[in-house]
C-alpha positions, 0 to 999 in steps of 0.5 A: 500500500505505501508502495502504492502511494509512492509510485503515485506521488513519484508520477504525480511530481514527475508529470507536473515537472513535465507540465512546468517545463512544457510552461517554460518553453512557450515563455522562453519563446515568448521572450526570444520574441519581445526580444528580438522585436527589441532590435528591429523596431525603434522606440519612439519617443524622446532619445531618436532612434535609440532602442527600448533597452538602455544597454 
């Protein structure tokens, strides 16, 4: 029985550490994104054409 209750806390871990990572994934490409509108878009604004990041 606790070995039951193991196999199904150890699989429940494991499929919620699959779903976080999966998570992961579509934020890290959501980023790539943002970031690389960062350098083909200028801001507007005061400055010119310097870009929305300071460095």
């Amino acid at each position: 029985m606790v070995l039951l209750v193991l196999v199904l806390l150890l699989a429940l871990a494991l499929g919620g550490a699959g779903f976080a990572v999966h998570i992961l994934w579509w934020v890290a490409l959501v980023v790539l994104v943002l970031w690389l509108l960062g350098f083909l878009l200028p801001a507007g604004g005061r400055g010119g054409g310097h870009r929305w990041y300071r460095w």
